[in-house]
Structure formats: structure tokens, C-alpha cells
C-alpha positions as CSV (number, residue, x, y, z in Angstrom):
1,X,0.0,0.0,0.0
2,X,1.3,3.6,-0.6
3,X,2.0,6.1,1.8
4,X,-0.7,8.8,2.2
5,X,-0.2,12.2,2.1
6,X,-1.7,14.3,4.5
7,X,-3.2,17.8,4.1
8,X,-0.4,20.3,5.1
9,X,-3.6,23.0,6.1
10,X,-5.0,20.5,8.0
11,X,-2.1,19.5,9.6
12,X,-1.3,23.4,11.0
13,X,-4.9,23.3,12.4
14,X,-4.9,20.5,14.1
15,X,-2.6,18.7,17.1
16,X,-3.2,15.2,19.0
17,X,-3.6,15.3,22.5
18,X,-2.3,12.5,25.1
19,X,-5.6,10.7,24.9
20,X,-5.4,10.5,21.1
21,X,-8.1,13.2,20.8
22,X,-7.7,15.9,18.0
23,X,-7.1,19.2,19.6
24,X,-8.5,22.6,17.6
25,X,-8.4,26.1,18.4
26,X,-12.1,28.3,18.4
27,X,-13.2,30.9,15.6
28,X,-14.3,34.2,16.1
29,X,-10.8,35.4,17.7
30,X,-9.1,37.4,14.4
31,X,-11.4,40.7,14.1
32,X,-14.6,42.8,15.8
33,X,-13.3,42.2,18.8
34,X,-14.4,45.4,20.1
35,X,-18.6,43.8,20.2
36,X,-17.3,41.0,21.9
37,X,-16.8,41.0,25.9
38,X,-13.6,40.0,27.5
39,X,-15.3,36.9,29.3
40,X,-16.1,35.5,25.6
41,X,-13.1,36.6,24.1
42,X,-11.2,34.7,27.0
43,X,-13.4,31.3,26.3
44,X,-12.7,31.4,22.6
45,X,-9.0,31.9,23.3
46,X,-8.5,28.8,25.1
47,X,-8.6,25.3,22.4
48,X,-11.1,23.0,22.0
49,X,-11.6,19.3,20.8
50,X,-12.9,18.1,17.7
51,X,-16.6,16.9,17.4
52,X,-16.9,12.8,17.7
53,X,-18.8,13.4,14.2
54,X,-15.7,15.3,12.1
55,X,-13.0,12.9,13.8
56,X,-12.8,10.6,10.9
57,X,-12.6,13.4,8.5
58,X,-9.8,14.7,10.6
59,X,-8.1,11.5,10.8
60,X,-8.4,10.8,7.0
61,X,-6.5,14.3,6.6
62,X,-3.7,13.5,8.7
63,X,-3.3,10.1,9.1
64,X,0.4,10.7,10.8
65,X,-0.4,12.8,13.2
């Protein structure tokens, strides 16, 4: 079987915790930030893990990580 290439922007976006979990950071934190209060912009700084429904997809993007 060949090796698989994975998808470098996937790859930058996403990171494998301990627990084999997929590890993503939250939208919403790049502009109109002024709207948004400082206890929101504080949850949305801090990562997040991938949906049990999109892991596959995430997997079949980067099946080295």
C-alpha cells in the first residue's frame, strides 16, 4: 500500500492530544473584537476538541499525526 499524504492545512490546524483526541483552536478570535466582551473573548482563546462526528474526516487528513 502507498504512503498517504496528509493535508499540510490540515495538519497546521490541528494537534493530537495525550488521549489521542484531535485538539482545535475556536473561531471568532481574528477581528470585531471590540462587540465581543472580555469573558467571551477569553473562552474562545482557550482550544477545544474536535466533534466525535468530524473525527474521521480529521483522521483521513492526517493520518500521521
Amino acid at each position: 500500500m502507498p504512503k498517504l499524504k496528509t493535508r499540510r492545512g490540515a495538519a497546521k490546524r490541528f494537534s493530537v492530544t495525550g488521549t489521542g483526541k484531535f485538539k482545535r483552536r475556536k473561531q471568532n478570535l481574528r477581528h470585531i473584537l471590540t462587540k465581543k466582551n472580555a469573558k467571551r473573548k477569553m473562552r474562545l482563546g482557550q482550544g477545544a476538541i474536535v466533534d466525535k462526528s468530524n473525527e474521521s474526516a480529521v483522521k483521513r487528513m492526517c493520518p500521521y499525526l
